[in-house]
C-alpha positions as CSV (number, residue, x, y, z in Angstrom):
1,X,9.4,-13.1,10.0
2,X,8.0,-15.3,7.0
3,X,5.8,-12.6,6.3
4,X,8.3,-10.1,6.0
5,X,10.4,-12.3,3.8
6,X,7.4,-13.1,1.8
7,X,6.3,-9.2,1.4
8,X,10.0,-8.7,0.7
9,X,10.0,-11.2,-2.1
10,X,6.6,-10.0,-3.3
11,X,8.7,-6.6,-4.0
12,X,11.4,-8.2,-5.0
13,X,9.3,-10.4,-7.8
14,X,6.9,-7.1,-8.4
15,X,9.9,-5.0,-9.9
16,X,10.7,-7.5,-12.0
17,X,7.4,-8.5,-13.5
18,X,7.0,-4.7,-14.2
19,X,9.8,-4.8,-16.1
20,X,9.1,-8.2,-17.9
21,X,5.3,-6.3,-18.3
22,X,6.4,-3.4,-20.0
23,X,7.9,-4.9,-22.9
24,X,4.7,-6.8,-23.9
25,X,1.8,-3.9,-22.4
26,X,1.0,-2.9,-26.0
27,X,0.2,-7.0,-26.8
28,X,-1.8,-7.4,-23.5
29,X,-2.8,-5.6,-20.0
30,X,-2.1,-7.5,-17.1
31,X,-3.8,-7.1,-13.7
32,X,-1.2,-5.9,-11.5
33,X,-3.1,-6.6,-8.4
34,X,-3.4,-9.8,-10.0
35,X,0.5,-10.1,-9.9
36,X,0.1,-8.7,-6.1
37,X,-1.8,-11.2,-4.8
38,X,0.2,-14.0,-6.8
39,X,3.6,-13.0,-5.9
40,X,3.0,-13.8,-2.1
41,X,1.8,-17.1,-2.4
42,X,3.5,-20.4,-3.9
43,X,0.9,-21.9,-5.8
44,X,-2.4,-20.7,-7.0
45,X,-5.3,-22.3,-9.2
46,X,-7.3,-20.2,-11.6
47,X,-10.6,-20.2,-9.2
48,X,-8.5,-18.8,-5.9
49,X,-7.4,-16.3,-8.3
50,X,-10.7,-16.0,-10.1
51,X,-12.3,-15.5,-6.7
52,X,-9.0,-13.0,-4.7
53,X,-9.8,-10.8,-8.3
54,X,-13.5,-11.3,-8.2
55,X,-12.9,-12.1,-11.8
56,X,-14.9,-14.7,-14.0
57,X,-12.6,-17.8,-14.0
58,X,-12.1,-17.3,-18.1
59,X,-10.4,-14.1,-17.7
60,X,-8.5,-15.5,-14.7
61,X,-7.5,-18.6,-17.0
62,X,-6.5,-15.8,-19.6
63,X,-4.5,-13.8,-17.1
64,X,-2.6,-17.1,-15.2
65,X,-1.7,-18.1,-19.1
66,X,-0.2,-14.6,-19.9
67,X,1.9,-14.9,-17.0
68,X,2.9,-18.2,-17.6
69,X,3.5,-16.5,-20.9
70,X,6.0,-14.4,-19.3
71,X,8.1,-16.9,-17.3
72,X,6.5,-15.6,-14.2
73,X,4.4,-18.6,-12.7
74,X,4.7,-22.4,-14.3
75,X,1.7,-24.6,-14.7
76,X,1.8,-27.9,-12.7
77,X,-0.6,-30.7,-13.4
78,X,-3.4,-30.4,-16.0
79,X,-7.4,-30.0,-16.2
80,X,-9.2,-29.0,-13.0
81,X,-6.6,-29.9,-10.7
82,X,-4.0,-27.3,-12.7
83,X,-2.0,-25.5,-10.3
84,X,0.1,-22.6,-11.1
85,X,3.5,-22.1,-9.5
86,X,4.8,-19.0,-8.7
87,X,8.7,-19.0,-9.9
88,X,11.0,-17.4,-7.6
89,X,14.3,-16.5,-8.8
């Protein structure tokens, strides 16, 4: 049941980040498996993302600050034990 709400929301939160993406795709490309993997969990830090991407943790910082950019995830804490949170609304 949690997992269908969750896959729900992910849909849900995936329709609108497209739309919120496609307004800024010219200034930057964003992962949209990236988004995928975000937008079914409630916090994430940049090396679970780094390492669900198989990303360097640079580009990951770069792609958790472009959608924090976007009003899409909010950053809680600061340094190494940065956590981002993904906003539901």
């Amino acid at each position: 049941m949690l997992e269908d709400k969750l896959k729900f929301d992910a849909r849900k939160m995936m329709v609108k980040a497209i739309e919120v993406m496609r307004a800024s795709v010219a200034e930057y490309r964003v992962d949209s498996k990236g988004w995928e993997w975000l937008a079914t969990r409630e916090l994430a830090t940049s090396r679970e993302y780094a390492n669900a991407m198989a990303i360097a943790e640079r580009t990951a910082l770069n792609h958790l600050k472009h959608f924090t950019s976007l009003g899409l995830l909010e950053k809680q804490e600061a340094g190494p034990a940065t956590k981002y949170h993904v906003v539901r609304r």
